[in-house]
N, C-alpha and C positions, 0 to 999 in steps of 0.2 A: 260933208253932204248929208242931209238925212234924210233918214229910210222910215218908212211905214212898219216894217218888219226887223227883227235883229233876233238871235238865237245864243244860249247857253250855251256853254264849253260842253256841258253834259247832253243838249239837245243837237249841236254839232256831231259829236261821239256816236249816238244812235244812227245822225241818219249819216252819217259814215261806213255804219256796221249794216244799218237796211241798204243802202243803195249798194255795197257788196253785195249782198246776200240776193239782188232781187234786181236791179238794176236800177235805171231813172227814175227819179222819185219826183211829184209833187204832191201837195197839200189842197186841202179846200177847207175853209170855216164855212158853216153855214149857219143859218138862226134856226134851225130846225130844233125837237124835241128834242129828248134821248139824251145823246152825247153832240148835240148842237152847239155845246160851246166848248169844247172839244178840236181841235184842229185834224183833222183825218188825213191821216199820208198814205198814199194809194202809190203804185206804179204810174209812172208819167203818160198820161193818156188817160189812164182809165177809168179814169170821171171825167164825165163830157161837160164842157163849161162852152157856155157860149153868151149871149146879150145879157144874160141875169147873172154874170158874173165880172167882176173885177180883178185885174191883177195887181196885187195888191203891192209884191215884190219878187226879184226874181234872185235869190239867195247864192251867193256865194258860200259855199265851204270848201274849207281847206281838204284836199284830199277827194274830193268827191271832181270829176272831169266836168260835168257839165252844171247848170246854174238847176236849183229847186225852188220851182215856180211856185208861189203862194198865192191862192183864190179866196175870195170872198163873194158871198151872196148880194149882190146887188143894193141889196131891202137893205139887209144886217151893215154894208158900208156906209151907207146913209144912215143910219146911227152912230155909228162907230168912227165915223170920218174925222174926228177928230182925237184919235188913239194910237196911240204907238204903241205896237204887239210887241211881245216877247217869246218867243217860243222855248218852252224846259220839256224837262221829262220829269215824273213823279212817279215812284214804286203804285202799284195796283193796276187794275183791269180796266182797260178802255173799251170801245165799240169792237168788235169782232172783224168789224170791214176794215179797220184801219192797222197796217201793216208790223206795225210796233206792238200788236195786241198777245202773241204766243211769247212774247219775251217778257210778260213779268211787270212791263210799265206801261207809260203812258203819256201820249204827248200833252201838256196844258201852256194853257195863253196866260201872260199875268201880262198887266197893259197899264198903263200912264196917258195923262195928256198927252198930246203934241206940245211945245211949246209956242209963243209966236214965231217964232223964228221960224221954227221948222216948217211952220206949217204956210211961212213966207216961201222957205225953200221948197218946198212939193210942190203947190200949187204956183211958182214962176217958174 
């Protein structure tokens, strides 16, 4: 089956150690400035998403009890609707607000086409 989202052994690892350390974890991409392309892991809730946002996928990891919702900007999906996320982690300093920030790294998106198929499979 394929996913919009899929994640690193290394980006599984962290949010194993965050959602210890903090609890329920989701993400939001946005297209914003700054660290807008950037995936931001917040506490579960506490980024309000409503109609300008899409869910983009709702992640499975191992180890972690409940599923980590991943958000996208509405606008930025409508560009990007045709991309298959990755989610890693990479050594240095991300956004401040994003929960992975006092630990040294940083969450990054690296992305590919969809292919046909896949993108047969999502949209049936």
């Amino acid at each position: 089956m394929a996913t919009r989202v899929d994640v690193t052994p290394a980006a599984a690892d962290l949010m194993r150690q965050l959602r210890g350390q903090h609890g329920p974890l989701m993400f939001h991409q946005s297209g914003g400035c700054c660290d807008g392309s950037s995936p931001m892991c917040y506490l579960e809730g506490e980024f309000r998403t409503g109609q300008s946002d899409v869910l983009l996928e709702a992640l499975q990891i191992d180890g972690v009890p409940e599923p980590i919702t991943f958000w996208m900007s509405a606008s930025q999906f409508e560009l990007w609707k045709h991309t298959h996320l990755t989610v890693d982690v990479v050594r240095g300093r991300g956004s401040g607000f994003s929960l992975e920030a006092p630990e040294g790294v940083r969450f990054l998106i690296r992305s590919r086409l969809l292919t046909e198929q896949e993108l047969a499979e999502l949209s049936g």
